[in-house]
C-alpha positions as CSV (number, residue, x, y, z in Angstrom):
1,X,16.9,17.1,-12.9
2,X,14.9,20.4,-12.3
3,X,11.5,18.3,-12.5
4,X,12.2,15.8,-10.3
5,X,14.3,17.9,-7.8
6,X,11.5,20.0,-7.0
7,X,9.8,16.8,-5.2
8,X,12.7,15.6,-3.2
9,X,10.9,17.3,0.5
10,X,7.7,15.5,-0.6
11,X,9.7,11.8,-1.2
12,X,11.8,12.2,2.0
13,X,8.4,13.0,4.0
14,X,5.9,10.3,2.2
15,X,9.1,7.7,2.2
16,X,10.0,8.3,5.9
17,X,6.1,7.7,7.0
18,X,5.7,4.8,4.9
19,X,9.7,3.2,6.5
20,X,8.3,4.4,9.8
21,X,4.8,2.6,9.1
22,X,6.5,-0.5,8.2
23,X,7.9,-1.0,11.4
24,X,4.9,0.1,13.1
25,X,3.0,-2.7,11.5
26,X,5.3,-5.2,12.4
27,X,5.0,-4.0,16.2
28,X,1.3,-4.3,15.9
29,X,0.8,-7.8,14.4
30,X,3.7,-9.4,16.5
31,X,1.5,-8.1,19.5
32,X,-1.5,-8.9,17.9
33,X,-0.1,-12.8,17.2
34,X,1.1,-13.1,21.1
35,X,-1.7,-12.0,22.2
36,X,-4.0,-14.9,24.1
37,X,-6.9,-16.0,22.8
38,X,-6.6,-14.7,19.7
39,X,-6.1,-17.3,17.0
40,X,-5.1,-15.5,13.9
41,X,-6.1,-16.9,10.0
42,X,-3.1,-17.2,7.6
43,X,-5.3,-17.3,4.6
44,X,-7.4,-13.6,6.1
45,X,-3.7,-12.0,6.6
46,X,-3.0,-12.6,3.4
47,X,-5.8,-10.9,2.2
48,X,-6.1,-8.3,4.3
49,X,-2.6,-7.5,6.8
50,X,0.0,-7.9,3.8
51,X,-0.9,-6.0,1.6
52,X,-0.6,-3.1,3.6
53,X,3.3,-3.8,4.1
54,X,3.1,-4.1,0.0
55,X,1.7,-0.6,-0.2
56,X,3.8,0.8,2.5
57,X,6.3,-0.9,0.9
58,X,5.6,0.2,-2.8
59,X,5.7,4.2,-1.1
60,X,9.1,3.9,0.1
61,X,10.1,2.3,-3.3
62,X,8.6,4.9,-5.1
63,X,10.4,7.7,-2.5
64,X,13.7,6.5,-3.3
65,X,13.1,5.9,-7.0
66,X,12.1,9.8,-7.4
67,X,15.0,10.7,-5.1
68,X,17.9,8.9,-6.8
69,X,19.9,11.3,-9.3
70,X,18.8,10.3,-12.0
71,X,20.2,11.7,-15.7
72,X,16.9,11.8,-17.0
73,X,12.8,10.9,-16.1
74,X,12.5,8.3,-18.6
75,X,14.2,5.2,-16.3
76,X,12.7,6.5,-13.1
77,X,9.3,6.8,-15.2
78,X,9.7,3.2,-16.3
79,X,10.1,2.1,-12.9
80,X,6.8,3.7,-11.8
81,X,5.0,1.9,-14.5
82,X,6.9,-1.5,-13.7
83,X,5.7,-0.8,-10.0
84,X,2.1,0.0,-11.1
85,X,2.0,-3.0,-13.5
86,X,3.0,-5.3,-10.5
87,X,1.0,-3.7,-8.2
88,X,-2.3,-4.7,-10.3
89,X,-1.4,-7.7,-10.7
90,X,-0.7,-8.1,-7.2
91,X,-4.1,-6.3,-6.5
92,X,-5.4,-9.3,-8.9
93,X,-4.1,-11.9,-6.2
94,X,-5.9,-10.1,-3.0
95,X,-9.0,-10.2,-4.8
96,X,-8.3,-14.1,-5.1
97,X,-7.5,-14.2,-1.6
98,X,-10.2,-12.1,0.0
99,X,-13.0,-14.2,-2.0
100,X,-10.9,-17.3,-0.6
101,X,-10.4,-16.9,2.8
102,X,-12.9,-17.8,5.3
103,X,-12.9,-16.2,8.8
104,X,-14.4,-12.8,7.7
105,X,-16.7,-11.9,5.7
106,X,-15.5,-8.7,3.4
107,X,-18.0,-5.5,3.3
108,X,-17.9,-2.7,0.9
109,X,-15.4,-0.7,2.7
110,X,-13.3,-3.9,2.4
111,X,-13.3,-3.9,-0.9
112,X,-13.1,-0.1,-1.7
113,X,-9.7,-0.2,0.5
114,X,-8.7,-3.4,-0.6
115,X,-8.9,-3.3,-4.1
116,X,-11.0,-0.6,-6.0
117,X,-8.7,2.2,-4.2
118,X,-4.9,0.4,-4.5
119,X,-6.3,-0.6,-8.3
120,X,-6.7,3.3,-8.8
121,X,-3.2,4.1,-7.2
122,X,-1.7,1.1,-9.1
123,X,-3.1,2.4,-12.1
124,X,-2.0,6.0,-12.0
125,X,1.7,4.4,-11.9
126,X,1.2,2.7,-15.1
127,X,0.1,5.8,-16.1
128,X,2.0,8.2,-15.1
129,X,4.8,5.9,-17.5
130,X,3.2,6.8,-20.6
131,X,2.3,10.4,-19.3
132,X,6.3,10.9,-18.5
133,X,6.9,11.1,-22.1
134,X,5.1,14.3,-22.8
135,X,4.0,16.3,-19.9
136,X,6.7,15.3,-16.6
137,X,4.8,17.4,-14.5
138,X,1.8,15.9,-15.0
139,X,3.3,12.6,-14.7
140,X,5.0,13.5,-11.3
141,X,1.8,14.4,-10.1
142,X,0.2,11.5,-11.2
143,X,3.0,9.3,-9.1
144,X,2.5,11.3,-6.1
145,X,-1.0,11.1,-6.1
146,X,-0.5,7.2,-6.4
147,X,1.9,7.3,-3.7
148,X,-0.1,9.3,-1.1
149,X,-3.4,7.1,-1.9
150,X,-1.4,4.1,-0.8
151,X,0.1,5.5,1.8
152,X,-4.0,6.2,3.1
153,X,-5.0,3.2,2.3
154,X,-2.3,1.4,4.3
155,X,-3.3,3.9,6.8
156,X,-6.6,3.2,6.9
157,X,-6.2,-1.0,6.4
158,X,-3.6,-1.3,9.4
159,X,-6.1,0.7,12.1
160,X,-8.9,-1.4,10.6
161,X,-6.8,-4.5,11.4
162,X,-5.7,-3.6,14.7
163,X,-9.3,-2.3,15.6
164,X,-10.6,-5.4,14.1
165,X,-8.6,-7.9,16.2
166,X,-9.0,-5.4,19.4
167,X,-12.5,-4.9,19.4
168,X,-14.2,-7.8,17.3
169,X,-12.0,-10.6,17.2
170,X,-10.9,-11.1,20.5
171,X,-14.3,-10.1,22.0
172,X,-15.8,-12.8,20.2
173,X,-13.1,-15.3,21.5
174,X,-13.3,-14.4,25.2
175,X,-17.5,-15.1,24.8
176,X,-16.6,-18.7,23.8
């Protein structure tokens, strides 16, 4: 596929970053979870630490989706819109979770990162499904668009973990 071909360099890049990310995060939050004094909420980390494996994860998907060889874009396009379907209703869960959970207190930055900006990357999945069936290049832009905002995002969620335990968290425990 010519279309999809063209965007191979892009998926082996955005895929690598998001595998290598992964890992990274795992690293961090088995550090964070040894560390002493630093008792960590299940109910927060569901709302705020997992879903950036899920979006980290969702990029990957998405890399090798787009760099299978396909026959076609219509299956690979139905996959994006499966993953963009599950993704907002998984966004649907964190916003459960974040309004649940008790040990923090979400701001708007929270909540743009959290759910307004995944909901938009989610989103352009589902769309880029229906947009596959007449303009492919539009479509693949859409996806890639989707793919690097989560990518971001998970960027931006994982520092503001780690930066959050580091600097906030276990300060406040060490006072006590």
């Amino acid at each position: 596929m010519t279309e999809l071909g063209a965007w191979q360099n892009f998926y082996v890049i955005v895929g690598s970053s998001a595998g290598a990310l992964i890992g990274l995060q795992f690293v961090v939050m088995s550090l964070i979870a040894s560390a002493p004094n630093i008792r960590v909420d299940p109910a927060a980390g569901a709302a705020f630490a997992t879903p950036t494996i899920i979006h980290f994860s969702t990029v990957l998907a998405l890399a090798g989706i787009l760099t299978a060889p396909w026959e076609g874009t219509g299956a690979p396009a139905a996959l994006c819109g499966v993953a963009g379907l599950a993704g907002i209703g998984y966004i649907a869960m964190i916003l459960r979770r974040m309004k649940k959970q008790t040990a923090y207190t979400p701001e708007f930055e929270d909540w743009l990162f959290h759910v307004f900006l995944p909901l938009a990357s989610y989103f352009a999945l589902l769309l880029c499904a229906y947009v596959a069936r007449f303009r492919v290049k539009q479509a693949l832009f859409s996806v890639a668009a989707g793919a690097l905002l989560l990518l971001f995002i998970g960027i931006h969620n994982a520092w503001d973990g780690v930066t959050y335990h580091i600097f906030v968290h276990r300060n406040s425990t060490r006072k006590e």
